[in-house]
PAFI-183731 format. One record per atom (N, C-alpha, C): chain; residue number from 1; y, x, z; residue in three letters. Coordinates in nm, 4 decimals, padded with zeros to 6 digits. Layout:
// PAFI-183731
['A'; NUM; [Y; X; Z]; 'Ala']
...
END
This chain:
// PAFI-183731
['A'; 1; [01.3169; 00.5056; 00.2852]; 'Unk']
['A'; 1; [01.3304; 00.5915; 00.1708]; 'Unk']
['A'; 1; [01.4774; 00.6292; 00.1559]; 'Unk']
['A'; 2; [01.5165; 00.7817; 00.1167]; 'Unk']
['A'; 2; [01.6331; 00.8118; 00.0931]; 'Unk']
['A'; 2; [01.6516; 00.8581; -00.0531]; 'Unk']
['A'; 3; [01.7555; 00.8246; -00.0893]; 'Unk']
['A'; 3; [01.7662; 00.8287; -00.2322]; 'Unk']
['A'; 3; [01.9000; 00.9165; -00.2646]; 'Unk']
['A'; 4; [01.8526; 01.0050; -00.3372]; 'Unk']
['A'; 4; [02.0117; 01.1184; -00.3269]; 'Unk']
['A'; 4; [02.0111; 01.1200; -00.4823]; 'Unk']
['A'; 5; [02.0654; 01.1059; -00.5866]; 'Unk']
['A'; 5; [02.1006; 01.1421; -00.7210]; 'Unk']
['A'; 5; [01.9651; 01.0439; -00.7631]; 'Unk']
['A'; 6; [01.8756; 01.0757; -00.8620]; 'Unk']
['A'; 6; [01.7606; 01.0713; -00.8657]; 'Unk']
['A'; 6; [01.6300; 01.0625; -00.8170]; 'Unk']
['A'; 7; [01.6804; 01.1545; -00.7337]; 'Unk']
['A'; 7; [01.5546; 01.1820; -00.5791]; 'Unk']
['A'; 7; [01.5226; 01.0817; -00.4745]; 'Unk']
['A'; 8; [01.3818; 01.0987; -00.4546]; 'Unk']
['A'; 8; [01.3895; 00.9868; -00.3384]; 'Unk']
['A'; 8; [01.3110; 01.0436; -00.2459]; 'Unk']
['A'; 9; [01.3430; 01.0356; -00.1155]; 'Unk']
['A'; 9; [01.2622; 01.1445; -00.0103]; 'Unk']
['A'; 9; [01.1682; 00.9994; 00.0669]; 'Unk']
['A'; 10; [01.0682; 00.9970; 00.0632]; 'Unk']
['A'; 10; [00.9429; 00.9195; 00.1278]; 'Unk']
['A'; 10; [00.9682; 00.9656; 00.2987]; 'Unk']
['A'; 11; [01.0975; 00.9008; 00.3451]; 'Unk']
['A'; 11; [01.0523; 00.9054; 00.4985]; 'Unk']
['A'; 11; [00.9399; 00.7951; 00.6043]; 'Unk']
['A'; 12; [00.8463; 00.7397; 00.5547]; 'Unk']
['A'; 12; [00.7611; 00.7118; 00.6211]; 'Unk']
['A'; 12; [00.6380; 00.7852; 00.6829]; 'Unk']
['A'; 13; [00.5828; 00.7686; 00.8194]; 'Unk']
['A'; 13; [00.5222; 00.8586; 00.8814]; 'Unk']
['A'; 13; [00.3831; 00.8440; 00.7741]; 'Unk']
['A'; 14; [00.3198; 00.7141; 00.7698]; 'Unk']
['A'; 14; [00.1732; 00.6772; 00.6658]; 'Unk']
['A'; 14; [00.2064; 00.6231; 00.5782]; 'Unk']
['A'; 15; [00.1544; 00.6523; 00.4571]; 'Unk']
['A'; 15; [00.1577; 00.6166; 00.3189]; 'Unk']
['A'; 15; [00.1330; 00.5137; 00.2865]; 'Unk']
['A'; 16; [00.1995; 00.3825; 00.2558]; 'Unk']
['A'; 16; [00.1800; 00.2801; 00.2057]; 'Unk']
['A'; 16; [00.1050; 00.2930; 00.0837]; 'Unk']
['A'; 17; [00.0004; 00.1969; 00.0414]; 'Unk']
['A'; 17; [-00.0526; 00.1811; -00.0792]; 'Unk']
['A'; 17; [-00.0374; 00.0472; -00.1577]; 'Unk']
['A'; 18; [00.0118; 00.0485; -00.3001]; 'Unk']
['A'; 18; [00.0093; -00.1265; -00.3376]; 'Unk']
['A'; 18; [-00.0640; -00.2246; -00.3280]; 'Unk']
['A'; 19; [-00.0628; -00.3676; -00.2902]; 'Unk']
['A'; 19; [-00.1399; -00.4226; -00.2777]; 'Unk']
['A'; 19; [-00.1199; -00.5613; -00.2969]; 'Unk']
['A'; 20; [-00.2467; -00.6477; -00.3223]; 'Unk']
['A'; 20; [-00.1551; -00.8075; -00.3626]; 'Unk']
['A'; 20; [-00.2791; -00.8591; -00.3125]; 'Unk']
['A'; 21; [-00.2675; -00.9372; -00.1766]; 'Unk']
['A'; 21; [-00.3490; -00.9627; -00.0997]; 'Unk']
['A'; 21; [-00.2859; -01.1046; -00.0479]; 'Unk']
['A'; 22; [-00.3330; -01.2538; 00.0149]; 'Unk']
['A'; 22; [-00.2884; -01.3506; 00.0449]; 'Unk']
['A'; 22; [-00.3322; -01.3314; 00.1917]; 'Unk']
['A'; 23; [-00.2933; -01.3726; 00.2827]; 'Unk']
['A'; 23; [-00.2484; -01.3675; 00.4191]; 'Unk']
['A'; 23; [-00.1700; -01.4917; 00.5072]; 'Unk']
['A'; 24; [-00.2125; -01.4809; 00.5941]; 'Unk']
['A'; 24; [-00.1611; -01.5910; 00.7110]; 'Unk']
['A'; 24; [-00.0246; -01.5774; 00.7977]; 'Unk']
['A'; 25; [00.0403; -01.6069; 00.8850]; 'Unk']
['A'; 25; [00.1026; -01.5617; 00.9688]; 'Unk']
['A'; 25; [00.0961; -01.6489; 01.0933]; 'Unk']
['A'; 26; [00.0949; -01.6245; 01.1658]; 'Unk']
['A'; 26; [00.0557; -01.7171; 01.3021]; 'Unk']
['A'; 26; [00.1881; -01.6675; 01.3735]; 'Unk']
['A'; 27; [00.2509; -01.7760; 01.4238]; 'Unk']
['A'; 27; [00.3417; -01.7681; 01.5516]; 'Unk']
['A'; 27; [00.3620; -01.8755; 01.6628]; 'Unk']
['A'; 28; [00.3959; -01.8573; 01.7329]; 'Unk']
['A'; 28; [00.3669; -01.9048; 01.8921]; 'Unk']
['A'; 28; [00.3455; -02.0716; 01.8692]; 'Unk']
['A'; 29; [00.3314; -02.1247; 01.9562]; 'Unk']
['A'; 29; [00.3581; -02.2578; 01.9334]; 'Unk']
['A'; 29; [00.2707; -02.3421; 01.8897]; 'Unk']
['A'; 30; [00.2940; -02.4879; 01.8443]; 'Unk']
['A'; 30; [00.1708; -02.5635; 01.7617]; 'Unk']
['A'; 30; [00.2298; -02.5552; 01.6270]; 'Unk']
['A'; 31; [00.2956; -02.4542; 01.5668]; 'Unk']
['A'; 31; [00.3258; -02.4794; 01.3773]; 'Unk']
['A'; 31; [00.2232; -02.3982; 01.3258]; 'Unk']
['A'; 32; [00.1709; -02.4836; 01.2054]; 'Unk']
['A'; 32; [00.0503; -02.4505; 01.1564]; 'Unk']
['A'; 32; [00.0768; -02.2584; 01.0637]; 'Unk']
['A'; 33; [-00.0252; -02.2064; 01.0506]; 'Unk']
['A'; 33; [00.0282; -02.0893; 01.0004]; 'Unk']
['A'; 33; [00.0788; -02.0671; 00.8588]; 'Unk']
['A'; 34; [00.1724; -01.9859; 00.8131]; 'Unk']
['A'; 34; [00.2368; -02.0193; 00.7039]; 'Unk']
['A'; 34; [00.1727; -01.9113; 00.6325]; 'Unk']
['A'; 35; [00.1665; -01.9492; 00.4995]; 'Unk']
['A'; 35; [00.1373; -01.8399; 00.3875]; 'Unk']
['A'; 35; [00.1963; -01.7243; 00.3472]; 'Unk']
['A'; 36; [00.1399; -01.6193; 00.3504]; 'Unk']
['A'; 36; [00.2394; -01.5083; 00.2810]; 'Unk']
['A'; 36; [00.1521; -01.4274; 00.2087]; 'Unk']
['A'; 37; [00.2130; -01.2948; 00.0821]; 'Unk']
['A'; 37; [00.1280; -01.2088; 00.0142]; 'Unk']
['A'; 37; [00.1706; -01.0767; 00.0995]; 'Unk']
['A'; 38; [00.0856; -00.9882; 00.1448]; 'Unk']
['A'; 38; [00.0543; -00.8626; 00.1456]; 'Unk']
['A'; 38; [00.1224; -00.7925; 00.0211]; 'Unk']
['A'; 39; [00.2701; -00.7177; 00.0077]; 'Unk']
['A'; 39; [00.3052; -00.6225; -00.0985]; 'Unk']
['A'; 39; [00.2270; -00.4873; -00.0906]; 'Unk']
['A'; 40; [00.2244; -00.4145; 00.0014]; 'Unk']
['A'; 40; [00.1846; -00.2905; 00.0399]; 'Unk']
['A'; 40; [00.1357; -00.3131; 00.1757]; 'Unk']
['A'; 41; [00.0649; -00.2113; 00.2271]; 'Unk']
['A'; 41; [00.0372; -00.1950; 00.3649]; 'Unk']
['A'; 41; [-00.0137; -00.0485; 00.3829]; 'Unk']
['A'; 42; [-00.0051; -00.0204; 00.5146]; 'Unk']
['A'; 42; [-00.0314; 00.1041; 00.5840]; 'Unk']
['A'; 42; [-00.1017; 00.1001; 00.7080]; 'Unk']
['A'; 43; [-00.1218; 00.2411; 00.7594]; 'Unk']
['A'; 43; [-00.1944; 00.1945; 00.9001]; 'Unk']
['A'; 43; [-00.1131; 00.1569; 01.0212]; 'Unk']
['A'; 44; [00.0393; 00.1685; 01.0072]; 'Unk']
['A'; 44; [00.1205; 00.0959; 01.0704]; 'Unk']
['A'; 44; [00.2277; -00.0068; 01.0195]; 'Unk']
['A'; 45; [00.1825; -00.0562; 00.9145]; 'Unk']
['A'; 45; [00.2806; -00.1480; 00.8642]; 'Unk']
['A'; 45; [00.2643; -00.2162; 00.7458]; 'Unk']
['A'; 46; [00.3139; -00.3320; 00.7247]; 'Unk']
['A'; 46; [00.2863; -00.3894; 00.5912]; 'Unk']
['A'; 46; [00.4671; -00.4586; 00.4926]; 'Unk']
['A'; 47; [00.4566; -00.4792; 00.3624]; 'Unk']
['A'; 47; [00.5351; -00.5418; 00.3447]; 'Unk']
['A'; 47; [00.5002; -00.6886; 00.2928]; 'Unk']
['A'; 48; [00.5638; -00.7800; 00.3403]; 'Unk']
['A'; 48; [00.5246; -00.9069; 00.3045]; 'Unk']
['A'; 48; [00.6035; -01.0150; 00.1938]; 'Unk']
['A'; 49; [00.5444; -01.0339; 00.1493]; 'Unk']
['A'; 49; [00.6361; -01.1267; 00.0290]; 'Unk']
['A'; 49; [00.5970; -01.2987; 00.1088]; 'Unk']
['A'; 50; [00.7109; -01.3804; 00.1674]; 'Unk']
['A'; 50; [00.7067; -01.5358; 00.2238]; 'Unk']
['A'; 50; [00.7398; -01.5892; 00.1075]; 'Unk']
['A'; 51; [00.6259; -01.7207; 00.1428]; 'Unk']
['A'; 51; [00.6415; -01.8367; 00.0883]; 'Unk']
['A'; 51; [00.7848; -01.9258; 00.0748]; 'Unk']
['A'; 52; [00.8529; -01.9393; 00.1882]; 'Unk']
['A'; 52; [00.9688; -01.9902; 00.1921]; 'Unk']
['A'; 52; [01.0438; -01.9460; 00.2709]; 'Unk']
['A'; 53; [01.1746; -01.9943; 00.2909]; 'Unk']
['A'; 53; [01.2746; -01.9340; 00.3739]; 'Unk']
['A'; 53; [01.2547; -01.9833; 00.5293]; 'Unk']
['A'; 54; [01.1925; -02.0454; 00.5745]; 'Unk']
['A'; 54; [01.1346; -02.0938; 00.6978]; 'Unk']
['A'; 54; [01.2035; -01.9883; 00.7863]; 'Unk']
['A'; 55; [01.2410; -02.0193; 00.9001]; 'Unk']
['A'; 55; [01.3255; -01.9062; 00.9969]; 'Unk']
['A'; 55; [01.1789; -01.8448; 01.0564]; 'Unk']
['A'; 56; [01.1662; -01.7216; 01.0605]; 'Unk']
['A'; 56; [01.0308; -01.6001; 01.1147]; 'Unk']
['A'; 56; [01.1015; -01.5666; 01.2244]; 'Unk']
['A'; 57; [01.0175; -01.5941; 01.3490]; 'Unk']
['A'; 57; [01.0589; -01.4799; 01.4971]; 'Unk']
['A'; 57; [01.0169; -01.3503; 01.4129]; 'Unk']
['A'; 58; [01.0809; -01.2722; 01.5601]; 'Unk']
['A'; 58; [01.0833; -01.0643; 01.5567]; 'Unk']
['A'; 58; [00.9255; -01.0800; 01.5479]; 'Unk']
['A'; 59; [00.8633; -01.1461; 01.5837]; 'Unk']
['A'; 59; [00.7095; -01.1331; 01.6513]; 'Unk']
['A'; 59; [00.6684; -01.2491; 01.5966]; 'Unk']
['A'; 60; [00.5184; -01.2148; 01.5372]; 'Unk']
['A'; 60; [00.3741; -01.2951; 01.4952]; 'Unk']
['A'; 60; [00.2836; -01.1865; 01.4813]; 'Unk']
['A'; 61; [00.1699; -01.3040; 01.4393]; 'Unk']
['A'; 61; [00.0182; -01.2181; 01.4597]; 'Unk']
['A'; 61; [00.0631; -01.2454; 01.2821]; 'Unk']
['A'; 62; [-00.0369; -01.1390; 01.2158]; 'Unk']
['A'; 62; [-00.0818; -01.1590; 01.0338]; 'Unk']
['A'; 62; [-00.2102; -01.2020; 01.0568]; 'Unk']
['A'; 63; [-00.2309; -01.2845; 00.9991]; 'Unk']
['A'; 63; [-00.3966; -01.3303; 01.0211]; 'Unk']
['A'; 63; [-00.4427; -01.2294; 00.8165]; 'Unk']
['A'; 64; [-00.5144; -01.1578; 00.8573]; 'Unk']
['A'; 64; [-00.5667; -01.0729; 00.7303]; 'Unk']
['A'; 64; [-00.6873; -01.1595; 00.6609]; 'Unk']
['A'; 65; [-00.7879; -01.2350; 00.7389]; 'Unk']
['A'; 65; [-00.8707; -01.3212; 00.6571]; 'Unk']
['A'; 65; [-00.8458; -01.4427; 00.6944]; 'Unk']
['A'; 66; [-00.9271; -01.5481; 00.6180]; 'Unk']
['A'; 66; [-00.9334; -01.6504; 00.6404]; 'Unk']
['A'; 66; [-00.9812; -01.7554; 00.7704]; 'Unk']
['A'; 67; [-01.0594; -01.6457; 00.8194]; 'Unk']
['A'; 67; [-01.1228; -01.7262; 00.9642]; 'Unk']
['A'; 67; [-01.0355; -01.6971; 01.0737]; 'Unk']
['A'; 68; [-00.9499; -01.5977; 01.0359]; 'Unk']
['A'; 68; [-00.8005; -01.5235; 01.1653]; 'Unk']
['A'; 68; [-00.9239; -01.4028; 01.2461]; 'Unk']
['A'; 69; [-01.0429; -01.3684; 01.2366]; 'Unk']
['A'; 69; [-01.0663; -01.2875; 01.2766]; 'Unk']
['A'; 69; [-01.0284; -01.1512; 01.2630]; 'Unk']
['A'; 70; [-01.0066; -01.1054; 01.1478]; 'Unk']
['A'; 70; [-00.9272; -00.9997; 01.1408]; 'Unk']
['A'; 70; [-00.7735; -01.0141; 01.1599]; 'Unk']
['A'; 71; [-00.7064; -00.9419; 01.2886]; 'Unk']
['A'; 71; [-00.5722; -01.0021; 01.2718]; 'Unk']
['A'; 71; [-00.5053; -00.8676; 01.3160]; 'Unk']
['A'; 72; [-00.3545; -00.8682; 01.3309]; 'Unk']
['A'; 72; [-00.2199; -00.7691; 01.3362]; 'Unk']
['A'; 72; [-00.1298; -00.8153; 01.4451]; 'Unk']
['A'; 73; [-00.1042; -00.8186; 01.5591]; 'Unk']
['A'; 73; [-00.0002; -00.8348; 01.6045]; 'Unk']
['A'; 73; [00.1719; -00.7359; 01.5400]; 'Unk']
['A'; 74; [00.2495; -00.8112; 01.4869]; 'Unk']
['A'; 74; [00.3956; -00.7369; 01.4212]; 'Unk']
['A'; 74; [00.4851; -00.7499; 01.4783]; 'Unk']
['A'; 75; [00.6222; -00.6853; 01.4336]; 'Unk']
['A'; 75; [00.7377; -00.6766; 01.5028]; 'Unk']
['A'; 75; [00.8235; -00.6698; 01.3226]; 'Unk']
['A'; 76; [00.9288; -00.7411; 01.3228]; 'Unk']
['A'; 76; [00.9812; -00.7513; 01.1867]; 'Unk']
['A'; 76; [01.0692; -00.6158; 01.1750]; 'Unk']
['A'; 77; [01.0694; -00.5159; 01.0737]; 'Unk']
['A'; 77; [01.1312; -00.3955; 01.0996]; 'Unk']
['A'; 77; [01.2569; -00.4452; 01.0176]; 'Unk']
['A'; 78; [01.2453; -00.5174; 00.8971]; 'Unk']
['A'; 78; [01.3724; -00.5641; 00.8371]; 'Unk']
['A'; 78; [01.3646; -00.6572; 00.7406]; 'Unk']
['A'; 79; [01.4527; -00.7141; 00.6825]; 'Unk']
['A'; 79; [01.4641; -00.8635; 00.5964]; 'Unk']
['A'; 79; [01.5421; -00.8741; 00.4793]; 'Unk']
['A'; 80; [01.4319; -00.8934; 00.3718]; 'Unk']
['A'; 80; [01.5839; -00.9024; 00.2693]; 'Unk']
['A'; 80; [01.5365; -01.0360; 00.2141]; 'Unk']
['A'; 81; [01.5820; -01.1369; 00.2284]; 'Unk']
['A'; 81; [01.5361; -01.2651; 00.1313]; 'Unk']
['A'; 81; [01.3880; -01.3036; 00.1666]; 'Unk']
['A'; 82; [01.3574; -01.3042; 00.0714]; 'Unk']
['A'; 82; [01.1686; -01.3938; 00.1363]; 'Unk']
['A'; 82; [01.0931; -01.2766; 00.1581]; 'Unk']
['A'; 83; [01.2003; -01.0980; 00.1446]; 'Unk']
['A'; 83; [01.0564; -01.0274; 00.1792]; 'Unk']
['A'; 83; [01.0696; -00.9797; 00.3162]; 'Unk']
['A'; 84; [00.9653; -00.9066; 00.3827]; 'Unk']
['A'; 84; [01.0195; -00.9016; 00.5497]; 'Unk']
['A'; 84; [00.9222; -00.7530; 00.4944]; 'Unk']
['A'; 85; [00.9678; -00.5959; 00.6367]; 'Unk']
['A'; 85; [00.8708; -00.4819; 00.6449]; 'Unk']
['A'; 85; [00.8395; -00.5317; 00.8059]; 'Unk']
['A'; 86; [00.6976; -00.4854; 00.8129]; 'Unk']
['A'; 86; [00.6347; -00.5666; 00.9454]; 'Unk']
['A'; 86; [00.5990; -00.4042; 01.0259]; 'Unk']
['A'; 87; [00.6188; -00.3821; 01.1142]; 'Unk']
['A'; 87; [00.5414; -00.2897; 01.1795]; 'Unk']
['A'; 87; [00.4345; -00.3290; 01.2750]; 'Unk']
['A'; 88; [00.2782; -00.3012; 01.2354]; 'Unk']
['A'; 88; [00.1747; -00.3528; 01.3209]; 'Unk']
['A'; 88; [00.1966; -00.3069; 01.5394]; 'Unk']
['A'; 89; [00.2161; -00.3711; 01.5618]; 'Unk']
['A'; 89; [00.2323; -00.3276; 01.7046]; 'Unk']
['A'; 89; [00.1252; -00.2924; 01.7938]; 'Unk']
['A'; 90; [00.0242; -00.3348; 01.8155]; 'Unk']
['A'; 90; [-00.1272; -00.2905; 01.8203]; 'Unk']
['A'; 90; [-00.1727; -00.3738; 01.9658]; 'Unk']
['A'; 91; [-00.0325; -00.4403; 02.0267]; 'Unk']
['A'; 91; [-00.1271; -00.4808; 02.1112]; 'Unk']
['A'; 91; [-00.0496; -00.6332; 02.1426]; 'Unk']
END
């Protein structure tokens, strides 16, 4: 987003919509998956609100339900504090 005076120009390609959704994160290894909330999401991306400051690789899967069948492979687009923007990578 660019922000000039007042204005704010929406440079994202798909429209994020709000959302408050609980979610998984899976990354490599044997550490169990950590909790996070779903802020928004899109068809290429989500923003995530973490549980703790735990160090996150560039890369995890989002597990979207509870059984991990529905899942996201991501790439971290950026970081501010416990929130991260995820871009879904697709494969």
């Amino acid at each position: 987003m660019v922000v000039a005076g007042n204005f704010r120009a929406e440079l994202r390609k798909k429209r994020r919509r709000q959302f408050s959704y609980s979610a998984k994160i899976l990354t490599s290894g044997k550490q169990r998956p950590r909790s996070c909330t779903i802020s928004d999401i899109s068809e290429t991306g989500a923003r995530l609100a973490l549980d703790s400051d735990h160090e996150l690789p560039d890369r995890f899967v989002l597990l979207l339900t509870a059984s991990g069948g529905t899942r996201r492979p991501c790439r971290v687009a950026w970081r501010a504090g416990l929130t991260i923007g995820v871009e879904f990578t697709g494969g």
